[in-house]
N, CA, C and O atoms as a DFTB+ gen file, in Angstrom:
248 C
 N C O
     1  1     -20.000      12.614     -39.010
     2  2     -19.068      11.632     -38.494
     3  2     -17.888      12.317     -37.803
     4  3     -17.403      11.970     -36.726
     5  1     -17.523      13.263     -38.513
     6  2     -16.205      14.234     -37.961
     7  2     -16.714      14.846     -36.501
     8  3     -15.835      14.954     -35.645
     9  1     -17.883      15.201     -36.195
    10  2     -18.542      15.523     -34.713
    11  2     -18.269      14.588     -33.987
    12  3     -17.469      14.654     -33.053
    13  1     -18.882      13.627     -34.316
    14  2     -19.001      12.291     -33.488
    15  2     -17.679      12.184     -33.175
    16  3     -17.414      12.820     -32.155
    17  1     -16.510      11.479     -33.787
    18  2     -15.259      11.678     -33.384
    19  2     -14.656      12.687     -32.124
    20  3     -14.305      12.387     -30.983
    21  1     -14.682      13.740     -32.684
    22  2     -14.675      15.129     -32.268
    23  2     -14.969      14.920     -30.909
    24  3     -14.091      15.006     -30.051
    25  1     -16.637      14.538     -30.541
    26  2     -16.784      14.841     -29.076
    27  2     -16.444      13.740     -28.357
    28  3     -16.076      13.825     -27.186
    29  1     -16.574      12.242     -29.218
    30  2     -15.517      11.062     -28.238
    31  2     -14.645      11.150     -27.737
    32  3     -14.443      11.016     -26.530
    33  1     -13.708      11.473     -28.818
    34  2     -12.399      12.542     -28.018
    35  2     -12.133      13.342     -27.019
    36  3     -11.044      13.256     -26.451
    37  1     -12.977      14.159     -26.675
    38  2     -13.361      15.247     -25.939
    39  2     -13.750      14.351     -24.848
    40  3     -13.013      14.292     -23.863
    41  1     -14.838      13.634     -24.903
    42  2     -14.987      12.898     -23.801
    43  2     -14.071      12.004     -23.166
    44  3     -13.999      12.002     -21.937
    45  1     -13.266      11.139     -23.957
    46  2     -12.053      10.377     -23.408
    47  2     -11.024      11.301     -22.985
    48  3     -10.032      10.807     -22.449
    49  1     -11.084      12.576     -23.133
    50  2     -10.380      13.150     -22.438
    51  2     -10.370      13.307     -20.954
    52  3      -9.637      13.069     -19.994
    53  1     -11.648      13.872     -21.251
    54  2     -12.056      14.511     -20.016
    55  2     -11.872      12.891     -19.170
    56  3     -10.739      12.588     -18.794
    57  1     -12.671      12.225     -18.995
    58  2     -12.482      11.095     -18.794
    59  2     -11.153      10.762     -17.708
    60  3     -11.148      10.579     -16.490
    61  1     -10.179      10.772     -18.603
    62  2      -9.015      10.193     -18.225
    63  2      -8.012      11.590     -17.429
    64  3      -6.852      11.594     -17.015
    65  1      -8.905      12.501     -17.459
    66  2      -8.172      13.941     -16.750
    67  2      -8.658      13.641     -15.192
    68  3      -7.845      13.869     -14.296
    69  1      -9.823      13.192     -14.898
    70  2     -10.141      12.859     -13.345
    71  2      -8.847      12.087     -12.765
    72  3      -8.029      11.279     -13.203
    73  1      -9.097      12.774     -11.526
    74  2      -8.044      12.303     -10.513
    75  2      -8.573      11.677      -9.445
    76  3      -7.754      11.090      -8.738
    77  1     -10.162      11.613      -8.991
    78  2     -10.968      10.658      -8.138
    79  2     -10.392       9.263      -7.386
    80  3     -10.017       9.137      -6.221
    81  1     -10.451       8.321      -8.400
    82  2      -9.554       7.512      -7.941
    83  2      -8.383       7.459      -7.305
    84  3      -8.291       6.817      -6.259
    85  1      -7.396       8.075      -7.800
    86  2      -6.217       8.373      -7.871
    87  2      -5.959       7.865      -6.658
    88  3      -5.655       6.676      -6.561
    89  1      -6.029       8.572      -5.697
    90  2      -6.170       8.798      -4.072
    91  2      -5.846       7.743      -3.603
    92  3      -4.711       7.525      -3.178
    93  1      -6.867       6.835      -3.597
    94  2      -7.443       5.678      -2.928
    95  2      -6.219       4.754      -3.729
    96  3      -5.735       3.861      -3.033
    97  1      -5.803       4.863      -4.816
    98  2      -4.663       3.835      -5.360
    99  2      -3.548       3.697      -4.566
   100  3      -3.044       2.778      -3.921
   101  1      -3.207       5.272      -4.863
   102  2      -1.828       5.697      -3.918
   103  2      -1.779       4.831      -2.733
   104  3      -0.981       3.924      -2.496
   105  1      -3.110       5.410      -1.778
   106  2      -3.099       4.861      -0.061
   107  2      -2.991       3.619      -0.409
   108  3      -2.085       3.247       0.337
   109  1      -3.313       2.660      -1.072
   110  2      -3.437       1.378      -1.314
   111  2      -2.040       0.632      -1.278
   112  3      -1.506      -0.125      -0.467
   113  1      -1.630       1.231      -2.651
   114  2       0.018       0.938      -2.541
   115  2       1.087       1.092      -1.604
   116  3       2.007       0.335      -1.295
   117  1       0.689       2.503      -1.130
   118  2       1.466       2.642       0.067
   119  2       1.338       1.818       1.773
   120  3       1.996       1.943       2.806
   121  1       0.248       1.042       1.417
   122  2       0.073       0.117       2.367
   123  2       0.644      -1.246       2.156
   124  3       1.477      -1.759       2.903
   125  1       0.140      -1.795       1.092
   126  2       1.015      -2.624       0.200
   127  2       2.635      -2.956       0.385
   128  3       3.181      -3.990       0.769
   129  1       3.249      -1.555      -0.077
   130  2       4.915      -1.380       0.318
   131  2       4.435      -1.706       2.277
   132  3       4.254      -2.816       2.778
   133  1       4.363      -0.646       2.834
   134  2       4.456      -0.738       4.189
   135  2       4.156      -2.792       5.175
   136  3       4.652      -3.504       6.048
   137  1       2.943      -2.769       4.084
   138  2       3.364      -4.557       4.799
   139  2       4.139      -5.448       4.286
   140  3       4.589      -6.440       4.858
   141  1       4.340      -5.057       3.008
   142  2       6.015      -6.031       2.769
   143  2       7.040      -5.745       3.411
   144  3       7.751      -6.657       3.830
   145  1       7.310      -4.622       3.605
   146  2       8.509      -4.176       4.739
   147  2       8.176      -4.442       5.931
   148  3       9.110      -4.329       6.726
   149  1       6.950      -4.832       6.474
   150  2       6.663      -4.966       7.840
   151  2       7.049      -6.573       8.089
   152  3       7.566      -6.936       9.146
   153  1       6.687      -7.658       6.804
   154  2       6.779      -8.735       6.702
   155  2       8.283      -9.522       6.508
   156  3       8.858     -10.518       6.946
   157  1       8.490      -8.576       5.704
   158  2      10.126      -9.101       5.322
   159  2      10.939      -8.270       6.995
   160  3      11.928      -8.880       7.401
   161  1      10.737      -7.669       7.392
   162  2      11.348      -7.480       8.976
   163  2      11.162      -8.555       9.708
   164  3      12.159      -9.153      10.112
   165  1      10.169      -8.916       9.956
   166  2       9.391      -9.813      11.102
   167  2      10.328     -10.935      10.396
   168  3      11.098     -11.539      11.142
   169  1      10.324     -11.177       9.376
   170  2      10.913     -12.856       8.441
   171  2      12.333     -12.904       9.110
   172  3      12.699     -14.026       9.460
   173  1      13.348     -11.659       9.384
   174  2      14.989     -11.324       8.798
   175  2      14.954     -10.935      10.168
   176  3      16.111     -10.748      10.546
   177  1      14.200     -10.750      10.992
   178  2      14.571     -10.645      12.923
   179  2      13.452     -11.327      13.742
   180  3      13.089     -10.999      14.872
   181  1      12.876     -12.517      12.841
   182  2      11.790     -13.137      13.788
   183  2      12.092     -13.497      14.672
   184  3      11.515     -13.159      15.706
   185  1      13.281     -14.465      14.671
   186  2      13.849     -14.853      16.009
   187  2      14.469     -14.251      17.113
   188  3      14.258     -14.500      18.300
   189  1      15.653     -13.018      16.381
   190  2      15.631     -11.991      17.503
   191  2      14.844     -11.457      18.311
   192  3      15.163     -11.526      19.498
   193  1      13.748     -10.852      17.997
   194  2      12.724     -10.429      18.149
   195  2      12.161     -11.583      19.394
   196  3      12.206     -11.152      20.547
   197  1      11.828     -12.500      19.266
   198  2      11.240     -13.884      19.866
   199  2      11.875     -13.537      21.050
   200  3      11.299     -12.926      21.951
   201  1      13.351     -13.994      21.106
   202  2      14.563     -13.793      22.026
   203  2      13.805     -12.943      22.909
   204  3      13.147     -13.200      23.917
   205  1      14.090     -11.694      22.197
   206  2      13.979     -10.442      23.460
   207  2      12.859     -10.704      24.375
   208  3      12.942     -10.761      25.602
   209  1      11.510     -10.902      23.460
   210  2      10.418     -10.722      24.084
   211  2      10.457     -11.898      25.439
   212  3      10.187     -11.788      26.635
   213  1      10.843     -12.823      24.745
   214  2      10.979     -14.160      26.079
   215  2      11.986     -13.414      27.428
   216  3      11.635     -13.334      28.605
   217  1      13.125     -12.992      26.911
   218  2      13.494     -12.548      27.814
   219  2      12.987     -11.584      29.048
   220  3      13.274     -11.783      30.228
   221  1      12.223     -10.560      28.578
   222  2      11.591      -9.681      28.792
   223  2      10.324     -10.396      29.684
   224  3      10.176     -10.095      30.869
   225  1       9.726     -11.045      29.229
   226  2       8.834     -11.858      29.759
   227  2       8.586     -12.496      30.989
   228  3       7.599     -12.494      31.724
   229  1      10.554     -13.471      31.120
   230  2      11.038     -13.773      31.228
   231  2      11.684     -12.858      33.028
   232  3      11.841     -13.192      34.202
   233  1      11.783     -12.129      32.523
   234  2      12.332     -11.368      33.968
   235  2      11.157     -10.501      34.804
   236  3      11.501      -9.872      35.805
   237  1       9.577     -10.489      34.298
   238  2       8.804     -10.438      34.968
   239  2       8.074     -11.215      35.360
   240  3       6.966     -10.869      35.771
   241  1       8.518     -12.646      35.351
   242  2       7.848     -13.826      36.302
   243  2       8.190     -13.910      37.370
   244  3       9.393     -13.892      37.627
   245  1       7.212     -14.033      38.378
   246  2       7.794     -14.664      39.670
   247  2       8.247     -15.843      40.386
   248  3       8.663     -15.743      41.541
């Protein structure tokens, strides 16, 4: 029984020592952050933003 233990252990170690995943979490999150900040911009200068572009638009019509 004391083996058995022994190498579960050993195995939940090892186990939880991989870094495989890891990676793919990170990029995940960091995309995550990047479109809330992309979203909450667009929300807090949508209309500015609007503005310009019309303007812009705006002075290349004929």
């Amino acid at each position: 029984m004391l083996l058995y233990l022994i190498s579960w252990f050993q195995a939940q170690v090892a186990f939880l020592g991989r870094e495989e995943g890891q990676d793919l979490a990170e990029y995940a999150l960091l995309i995550a952050l990047i479109a809330i900040a992309v979203i909450g911009a667009v929300t807090f200068l949508g209309e500015e933003i609007s503005t310009i572009f019309s303007s812009i638009g705006d002075a290349f019509t004929p």
